[in-house]
C-alpha positions as CSV (number, residue, x, y, z in Angstrom):
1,X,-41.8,89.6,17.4
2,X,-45.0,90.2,19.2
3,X,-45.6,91.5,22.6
4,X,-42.0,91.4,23.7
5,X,-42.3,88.0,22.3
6,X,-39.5,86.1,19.9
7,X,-41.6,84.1,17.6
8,X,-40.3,80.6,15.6
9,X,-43.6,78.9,13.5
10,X,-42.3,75.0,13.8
11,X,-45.3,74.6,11.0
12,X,-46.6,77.2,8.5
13,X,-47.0,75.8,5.4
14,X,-47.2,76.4,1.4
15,X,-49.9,76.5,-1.0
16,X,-48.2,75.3,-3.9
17,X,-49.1,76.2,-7.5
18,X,-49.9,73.6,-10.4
19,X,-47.1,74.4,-12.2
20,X,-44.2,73.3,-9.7
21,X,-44.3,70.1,-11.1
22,X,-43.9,72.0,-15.0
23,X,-40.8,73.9,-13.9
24,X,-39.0,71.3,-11.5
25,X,-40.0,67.6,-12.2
26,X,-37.6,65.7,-13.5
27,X,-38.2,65.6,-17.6
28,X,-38.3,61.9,-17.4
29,X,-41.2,62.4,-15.9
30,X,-43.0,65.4,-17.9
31,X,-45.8,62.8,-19.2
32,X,-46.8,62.4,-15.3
33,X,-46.9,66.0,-14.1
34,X,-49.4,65.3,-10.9
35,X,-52.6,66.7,-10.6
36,X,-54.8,66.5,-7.3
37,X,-58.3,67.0,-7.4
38,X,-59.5,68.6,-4.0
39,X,-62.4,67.6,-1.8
40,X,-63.2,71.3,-0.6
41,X,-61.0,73.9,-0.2
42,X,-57.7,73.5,1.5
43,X,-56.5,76.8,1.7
44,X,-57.7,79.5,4.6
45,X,-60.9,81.0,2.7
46,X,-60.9,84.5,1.8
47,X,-63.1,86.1,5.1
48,X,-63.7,89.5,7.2
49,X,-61.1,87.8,9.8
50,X,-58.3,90.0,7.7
51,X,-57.9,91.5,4.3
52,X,-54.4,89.8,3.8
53,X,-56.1,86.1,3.3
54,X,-57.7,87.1,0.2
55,X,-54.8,89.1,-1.2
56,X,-52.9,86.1,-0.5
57,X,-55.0,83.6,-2.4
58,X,-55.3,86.2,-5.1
59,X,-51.1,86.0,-4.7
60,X,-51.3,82.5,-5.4
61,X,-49.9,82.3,-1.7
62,X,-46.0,83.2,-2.5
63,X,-43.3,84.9,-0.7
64,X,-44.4,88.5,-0.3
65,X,-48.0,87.2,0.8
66,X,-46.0,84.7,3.4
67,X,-43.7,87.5,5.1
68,X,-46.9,89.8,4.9
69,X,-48.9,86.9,6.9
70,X,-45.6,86.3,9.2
71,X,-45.5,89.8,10.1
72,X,-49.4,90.1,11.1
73,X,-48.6,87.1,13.7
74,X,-45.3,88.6,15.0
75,X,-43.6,85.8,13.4
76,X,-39.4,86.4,13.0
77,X,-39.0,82.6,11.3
78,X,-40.8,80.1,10.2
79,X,-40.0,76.6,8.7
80,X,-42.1,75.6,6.3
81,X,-44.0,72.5,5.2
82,X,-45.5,71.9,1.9
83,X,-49.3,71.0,0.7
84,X,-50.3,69.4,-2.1
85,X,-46.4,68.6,-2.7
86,X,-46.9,65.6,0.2
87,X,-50.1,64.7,-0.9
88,X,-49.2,63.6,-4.2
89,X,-46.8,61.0,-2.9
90,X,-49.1,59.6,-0.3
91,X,-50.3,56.5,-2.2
92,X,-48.9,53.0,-1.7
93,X,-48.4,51.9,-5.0
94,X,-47.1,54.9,-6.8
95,X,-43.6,54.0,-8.9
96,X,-40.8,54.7,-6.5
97,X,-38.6,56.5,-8.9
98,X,-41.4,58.7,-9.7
99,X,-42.2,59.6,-5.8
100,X,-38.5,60.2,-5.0
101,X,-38.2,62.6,-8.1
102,X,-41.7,64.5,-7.1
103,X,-39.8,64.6,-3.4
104,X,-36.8,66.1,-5.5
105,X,-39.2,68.8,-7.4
106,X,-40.6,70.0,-4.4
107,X,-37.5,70.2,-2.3
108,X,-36.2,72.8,-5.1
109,X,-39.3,74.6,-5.3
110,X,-38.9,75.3,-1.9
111,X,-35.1,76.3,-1.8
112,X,-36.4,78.8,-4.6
113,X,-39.6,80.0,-2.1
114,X,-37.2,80.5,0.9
115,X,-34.4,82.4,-1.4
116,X,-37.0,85.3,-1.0
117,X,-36.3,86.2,2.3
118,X,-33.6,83.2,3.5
119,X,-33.1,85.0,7.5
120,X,-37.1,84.3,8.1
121,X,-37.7,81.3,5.6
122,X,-36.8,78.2,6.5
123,X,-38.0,74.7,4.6
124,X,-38.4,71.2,6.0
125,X,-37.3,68.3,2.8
126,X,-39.9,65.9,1.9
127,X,-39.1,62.5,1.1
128,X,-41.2,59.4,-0.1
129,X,-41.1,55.9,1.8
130,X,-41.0,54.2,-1.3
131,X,-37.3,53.6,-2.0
132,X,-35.4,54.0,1.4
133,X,-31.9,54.3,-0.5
134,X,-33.6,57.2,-2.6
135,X,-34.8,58.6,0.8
136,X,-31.3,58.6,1.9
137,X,-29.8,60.6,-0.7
138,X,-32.4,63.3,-1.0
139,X,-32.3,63.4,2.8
140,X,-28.3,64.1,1.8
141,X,-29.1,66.4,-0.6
142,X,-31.5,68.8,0.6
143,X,-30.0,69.4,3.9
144,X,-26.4,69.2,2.7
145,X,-27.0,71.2,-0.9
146,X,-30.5,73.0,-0.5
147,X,-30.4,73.8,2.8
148,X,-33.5,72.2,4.7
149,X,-33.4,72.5,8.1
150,X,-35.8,69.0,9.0
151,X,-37.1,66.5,7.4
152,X,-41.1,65.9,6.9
153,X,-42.7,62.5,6.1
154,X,-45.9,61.0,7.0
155,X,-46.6,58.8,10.4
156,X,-48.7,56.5,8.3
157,X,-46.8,52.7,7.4
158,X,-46.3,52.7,3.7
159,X,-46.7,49.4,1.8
160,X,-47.4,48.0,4.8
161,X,-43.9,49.1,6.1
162,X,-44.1,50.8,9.4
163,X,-41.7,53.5,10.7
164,X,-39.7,50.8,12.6
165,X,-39.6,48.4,9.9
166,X,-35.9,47.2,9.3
167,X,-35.7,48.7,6.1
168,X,-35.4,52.4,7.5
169,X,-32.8,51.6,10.0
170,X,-30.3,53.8,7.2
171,X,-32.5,56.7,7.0
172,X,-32.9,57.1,10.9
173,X,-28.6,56.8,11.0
174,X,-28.7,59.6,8.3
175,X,-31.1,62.1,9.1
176,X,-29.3,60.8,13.4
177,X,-25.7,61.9,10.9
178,X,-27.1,65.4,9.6
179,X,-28.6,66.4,13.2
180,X,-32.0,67.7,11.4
181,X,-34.7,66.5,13.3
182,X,-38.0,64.2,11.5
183,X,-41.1,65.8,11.3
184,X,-43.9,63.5,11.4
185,X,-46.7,65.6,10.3
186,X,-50.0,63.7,8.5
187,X,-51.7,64.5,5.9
188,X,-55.6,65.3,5.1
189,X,-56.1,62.9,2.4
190,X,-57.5,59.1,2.4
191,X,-55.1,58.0,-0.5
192,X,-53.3,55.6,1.8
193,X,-54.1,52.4,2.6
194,X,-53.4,52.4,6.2
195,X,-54.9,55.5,7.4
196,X,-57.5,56.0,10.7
197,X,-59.5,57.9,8.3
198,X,-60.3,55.1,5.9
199,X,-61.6,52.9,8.7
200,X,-65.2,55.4,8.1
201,X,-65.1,55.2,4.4
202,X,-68.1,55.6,2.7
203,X,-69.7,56.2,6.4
204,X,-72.2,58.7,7.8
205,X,-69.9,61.0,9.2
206,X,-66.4,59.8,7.7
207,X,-65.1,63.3,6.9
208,X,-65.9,64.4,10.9
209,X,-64.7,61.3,11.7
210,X,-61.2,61.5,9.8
211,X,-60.9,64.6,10.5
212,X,-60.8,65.0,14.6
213,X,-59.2,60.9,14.6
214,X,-56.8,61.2,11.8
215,X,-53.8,63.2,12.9
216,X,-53.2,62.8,16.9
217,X,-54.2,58.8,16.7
218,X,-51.5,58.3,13.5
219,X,-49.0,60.7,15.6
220,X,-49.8,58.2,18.8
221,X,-49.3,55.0,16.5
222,X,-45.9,56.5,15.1
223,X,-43.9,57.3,18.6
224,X,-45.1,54.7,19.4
225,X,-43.4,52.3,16.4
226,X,-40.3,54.5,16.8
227,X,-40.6,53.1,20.9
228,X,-41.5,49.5,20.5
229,X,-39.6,48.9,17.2
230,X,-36.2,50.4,19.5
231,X,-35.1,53.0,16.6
232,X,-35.7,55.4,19.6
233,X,-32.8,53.2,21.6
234,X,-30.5,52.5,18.6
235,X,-30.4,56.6,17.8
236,X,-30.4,58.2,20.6
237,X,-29.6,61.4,18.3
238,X,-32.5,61.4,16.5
239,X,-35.0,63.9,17.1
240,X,-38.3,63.5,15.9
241,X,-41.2,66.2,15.8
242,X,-45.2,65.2,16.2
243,X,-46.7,68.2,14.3
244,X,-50.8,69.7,13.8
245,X,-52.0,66.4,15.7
246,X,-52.1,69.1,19.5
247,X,-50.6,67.9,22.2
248,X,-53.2,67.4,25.0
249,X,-52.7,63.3,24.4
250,X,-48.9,63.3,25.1
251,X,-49.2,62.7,29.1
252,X,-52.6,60.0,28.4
253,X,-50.4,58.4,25.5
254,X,-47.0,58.2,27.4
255,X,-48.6,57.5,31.2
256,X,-50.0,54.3,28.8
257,X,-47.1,52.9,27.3
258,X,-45.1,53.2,30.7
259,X,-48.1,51.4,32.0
260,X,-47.9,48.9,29.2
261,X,-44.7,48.3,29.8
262,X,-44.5,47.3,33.3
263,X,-47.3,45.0,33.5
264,X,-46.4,43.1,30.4
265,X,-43.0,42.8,30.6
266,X,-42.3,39.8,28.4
267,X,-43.9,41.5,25.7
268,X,-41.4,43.5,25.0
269,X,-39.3,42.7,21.6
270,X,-36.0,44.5,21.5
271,X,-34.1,45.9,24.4
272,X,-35.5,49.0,25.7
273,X,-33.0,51.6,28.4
274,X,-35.9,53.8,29.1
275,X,-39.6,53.9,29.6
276,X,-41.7,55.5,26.4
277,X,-42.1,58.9,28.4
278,X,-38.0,58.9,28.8
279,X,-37.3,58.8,24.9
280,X,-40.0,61.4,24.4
281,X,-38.4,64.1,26.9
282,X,-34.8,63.0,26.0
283,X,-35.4,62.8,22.4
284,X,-39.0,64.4,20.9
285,X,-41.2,67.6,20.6
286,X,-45.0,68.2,20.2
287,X,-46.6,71.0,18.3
288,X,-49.1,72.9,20.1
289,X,-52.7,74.6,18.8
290,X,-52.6,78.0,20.3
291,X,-55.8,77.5,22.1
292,X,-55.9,74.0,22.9
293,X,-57.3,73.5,26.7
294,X,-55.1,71.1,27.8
295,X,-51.7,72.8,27.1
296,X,-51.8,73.8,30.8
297,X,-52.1,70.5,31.5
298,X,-49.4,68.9,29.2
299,X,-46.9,71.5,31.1
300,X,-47.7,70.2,34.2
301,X,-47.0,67.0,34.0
302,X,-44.4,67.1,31.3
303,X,-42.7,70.2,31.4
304,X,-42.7,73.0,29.0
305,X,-39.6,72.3,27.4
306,X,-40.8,69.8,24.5
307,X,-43.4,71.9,22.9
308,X,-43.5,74.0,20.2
309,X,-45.6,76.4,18.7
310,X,-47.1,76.2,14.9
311,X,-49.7,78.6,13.2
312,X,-50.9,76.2,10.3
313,X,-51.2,79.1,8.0
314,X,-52.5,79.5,5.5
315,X,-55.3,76.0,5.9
316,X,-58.4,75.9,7.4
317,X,-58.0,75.4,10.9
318,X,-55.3,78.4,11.3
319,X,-56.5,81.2,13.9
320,X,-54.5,83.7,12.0
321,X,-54.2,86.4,12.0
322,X,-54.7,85.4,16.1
323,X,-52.7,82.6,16.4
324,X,-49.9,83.7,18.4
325,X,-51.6,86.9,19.9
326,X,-54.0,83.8,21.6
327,X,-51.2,82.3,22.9
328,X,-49.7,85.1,24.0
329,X,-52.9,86.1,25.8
330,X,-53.3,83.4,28.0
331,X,-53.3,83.9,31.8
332,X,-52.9,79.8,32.2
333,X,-49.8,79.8,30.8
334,X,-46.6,81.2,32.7
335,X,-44.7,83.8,30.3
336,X,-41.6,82.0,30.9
337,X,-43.2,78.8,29.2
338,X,-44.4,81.0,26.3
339,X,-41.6,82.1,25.9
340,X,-39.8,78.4,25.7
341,X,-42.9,77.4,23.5
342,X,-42.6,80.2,21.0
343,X,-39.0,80.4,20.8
344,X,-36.2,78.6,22.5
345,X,-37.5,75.1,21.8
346,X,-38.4,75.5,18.1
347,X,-34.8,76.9,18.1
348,X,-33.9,73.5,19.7
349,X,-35.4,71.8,17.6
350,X,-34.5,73.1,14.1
351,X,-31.1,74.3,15.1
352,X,-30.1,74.5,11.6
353,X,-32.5,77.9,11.3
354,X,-29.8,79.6,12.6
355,X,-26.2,78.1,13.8
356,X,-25.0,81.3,15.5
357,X,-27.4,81.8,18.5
358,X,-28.7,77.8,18.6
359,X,-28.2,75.9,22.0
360,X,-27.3,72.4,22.1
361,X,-30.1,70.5,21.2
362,X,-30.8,67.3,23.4
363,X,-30.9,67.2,27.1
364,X,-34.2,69.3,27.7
365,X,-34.8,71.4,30.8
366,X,-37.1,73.5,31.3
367,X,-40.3,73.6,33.9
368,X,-41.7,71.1,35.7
């Protein structure tokens, strides 16, 4: 808590150590134990902003240094995303059997990271795209036997499969069946075919490029799919998150499609009940940057009641240890609304974090 505030982090990640693939990979696969070489750092550097971040690196970013971190923010939970764990599976032609089993690894790894402190740690399940009937069962599996509470995966098309293809029709029905909500959250790496930031490969720039283009433009491109492609109208029950892409496109993005829609109706390929800004509010939520200039903005003309607040920590770009004292500091931003944004719609949203005080989880409400 902070400042009379409840506080849920819809996205604080891990930093995981090399030797998660030693202790959990499947032994069929002890030959292939994954190693990623890194651009530049992608953990938060050890600096004056607070003691804790170099203690944590020292830590080898586990448990204790995570709760230590949570309670500098005011955080009570947080679910957490992994790392380098995603970005080992985020190549096109990688064996499927060997993607779903490093899915598998990780997923266990991070049962074992939240058993530290299970009230306040709370994990979302990787899968890979690869093998949709293997996505299925470890979808099963962690939420039903580890205990995930969502389920992350990239927004980029895989094999040239987008997240509407046909093929994932019996993921969407199972992750609808478990009511744990999809996380679409990219990741920082160029090691799939179809990613924004590949378009400046090898280009003055491509790194500053990528990295202000890549995450809200593949977010865009994925509600999107999930619209035009109808798995929005076939499961209505399926929530989906847009995670560390900000939120200020939502209104420009869905004022667009609506637009889209109306002038061209013949365009339209499968049935459709509701305009593209009707299946976000019914069905979707937006992470939020703690000081992103148009949040004020995004409550106004959508309502506070489908955003959600993330810290990032430990990369980079994280504010901590200011994250949520920034939030909480703002004068454009009603306390009511922080109070929806910090708490009651991450609770919404990952309702499995804790089944004795969670609301229901569609219809949202909220100001508008």
């Amino acid at each position: 808590m902070k400042a009379g505030f409840k506080v849920l982090d819809s996205d604080l990640h891990t930093f995981e150590p090399q030797d998660l693939w030693i202790r959990y990979l499947d032994d069929r696969f002890a030959d292939r134990v994954p190693d990623l070489p890194r651009r530049r750092p992608e953990a938060a550097p050890a600096s004056p902003r607070h003691p804790l971040l170099a203690a944590a690196a020292a830590a080898g970013y586990d448990p204790p240094s995570h709760l230590a971190a949570m309670d500098v923010e005011g955080i009570d939970v947080a679910v957490l995303f992994g790392t380098r764990g995603r970005h080992v599976q985020m190549y096109d032609d990688i064996d499927p059997d060997y993607a779903a089993a490093l899915a598998r690894a990780h997923n266990e790894w991070s049962r074992d990271f939240c058993a530290a402190a299970p009230d306040r740690l709370k994990f979302a399940a990787q899968i890979a795209y690869h093998d949709v009937s293997q996505a299925v069962r470890e979808v099963r599996r962690a939420v039903d036997d580890l205990g995930a509470v969502a389920v992350v995966g990239n927004p980029n098309p895989v094999n040239g499969r987008h997240v509407h293809d046909a093929c994932f029709e019996p993921l969407w029905q199972a992750i609808e069946e478990l009511g744990v909500p999809y996380c679409f959250h990219p990741t920082g790496v160029w090691t799939l075919k179809d990613d924004i930031g590949r378009r400046f490969s090898g280009q003055i720039g491509a790194h500053l490029l990528a990295d202000a283009a890549r995450n809200p433009i593949e977010l865009m491109l994925a509600f999107a799919s999930l619209v035009a492609g109808g798995v929005l109208e076939r499961h209505p029950g399926l929530v989906c998150a847009f995670l560390e892409g900000g939120c200020g496109w939502l209104p420009w993005w869905l004022e667009r499609l609506d637009d889209t829609i109306e002038k061209f109706p013949e365009n339209i390929d499968v049935p459709l009940s509701l305009k593209p800004s009707g299946y976000f509010q019914r069905q979707c939520f937006v992470g939020a940057e703690a000081s992103e200039r148009g949040l004020p903005h995004v409550v106004a003309a959508l309502g506070d009641a489908t955003v959600v607040f993330a810290t990032d920590y430990p990369h980079r770009d994280s504010l901590f240890p200011k994250t949520t004292d920034t939030l909480i500091a703002r004068a454009d931003i009603a306390d009511d609304a922080k109070r929806r944004i910090l708490w009651d719609n991450p609770l919404r949203l990952y309702r499995r974090a804790d089944l004795s005080s969670m609301p229901p989880l569609m219809h949202h409400g909220g100001q508008r």
